[in-house]
C-alpha positions as CSV (number, residue, x, y, z in Angstrom):
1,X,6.0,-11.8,19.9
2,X,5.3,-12.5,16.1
3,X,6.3,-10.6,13.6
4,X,4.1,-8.5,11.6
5,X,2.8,-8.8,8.4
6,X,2.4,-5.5,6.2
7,X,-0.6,-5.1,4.6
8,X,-1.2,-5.4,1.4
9,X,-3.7,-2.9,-1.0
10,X,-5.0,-3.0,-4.0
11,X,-5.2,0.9,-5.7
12,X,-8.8,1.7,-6.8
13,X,-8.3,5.2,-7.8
14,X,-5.4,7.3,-8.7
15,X,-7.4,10.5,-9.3
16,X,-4.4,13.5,-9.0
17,X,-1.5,11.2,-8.3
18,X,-1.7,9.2,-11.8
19,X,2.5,9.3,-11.9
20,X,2.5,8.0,-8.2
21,X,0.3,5.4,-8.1
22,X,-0.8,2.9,-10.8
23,X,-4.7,1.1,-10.8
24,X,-4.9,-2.2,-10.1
25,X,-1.6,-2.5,-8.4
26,X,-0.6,-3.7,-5.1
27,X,1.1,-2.2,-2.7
28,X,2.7,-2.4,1.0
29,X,1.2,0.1,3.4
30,X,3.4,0.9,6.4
31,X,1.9,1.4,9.6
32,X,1.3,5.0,10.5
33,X,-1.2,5.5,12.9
34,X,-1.3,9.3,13.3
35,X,-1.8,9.1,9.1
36,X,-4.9,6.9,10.0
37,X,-6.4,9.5,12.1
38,X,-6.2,12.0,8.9
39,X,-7.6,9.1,6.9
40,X,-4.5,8.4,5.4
41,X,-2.9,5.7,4.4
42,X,1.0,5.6,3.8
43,X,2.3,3.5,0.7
44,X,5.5,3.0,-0.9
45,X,4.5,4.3,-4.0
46,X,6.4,4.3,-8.1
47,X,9.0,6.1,-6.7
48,X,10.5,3.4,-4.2
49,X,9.5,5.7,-1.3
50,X,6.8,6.1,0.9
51,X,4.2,8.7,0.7
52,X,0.5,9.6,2.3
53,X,-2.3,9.2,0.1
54,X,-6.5,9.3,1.1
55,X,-7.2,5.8,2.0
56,X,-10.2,5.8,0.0
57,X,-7.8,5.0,-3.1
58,X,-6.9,2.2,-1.8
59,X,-8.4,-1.5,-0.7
60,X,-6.8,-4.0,1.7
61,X,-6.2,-7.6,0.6
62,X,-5.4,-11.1,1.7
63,X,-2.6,-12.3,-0.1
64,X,-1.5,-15.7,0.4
65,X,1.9,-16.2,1.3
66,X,3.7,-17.5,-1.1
67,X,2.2,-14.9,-3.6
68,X,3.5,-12.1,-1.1
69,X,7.1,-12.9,-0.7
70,X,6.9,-13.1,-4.5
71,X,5.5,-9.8,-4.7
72,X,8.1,-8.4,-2.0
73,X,11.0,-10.4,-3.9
74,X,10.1,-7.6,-7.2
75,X,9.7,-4.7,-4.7
């Protein structure tokens, strides 16, 4: 089995969490399915931890590879 890529998102709003989360940025969203169902999405936000926040804050994006393991190398 192949291991699995985390997605990526892009933060389109930060409406009541502008400490936690920064527009414009990337971020890695870890699977959490029962989040999901809330319509949730769970990033590790400016803390270093990870927190729930509404999906609609957020956008997935394709990142090519070699940007992402730079991005992950600065997480």
């Amino acid at each position: 089995m192949g291991k699995r890529t985390l997605p990526m998102l892009i933060c389109l709003g930060n409406e009541g969490y502008e400490t936690s989360l920064e527009l414009r940025k990337l971020y890695i969203a870890l699977e959490d399915e029962d989040a999901a169902k809330h319509k949730l999405v769970r990033v590790i936000d400016e803390s270093g931890e990870d927190y729930l926040y509404p999906s609609n804050l957020f956008s997935a994006i394709e990142v090519p590879p070699r940007i992402r393991r730079a991005i992950l190398q600065t997480a």
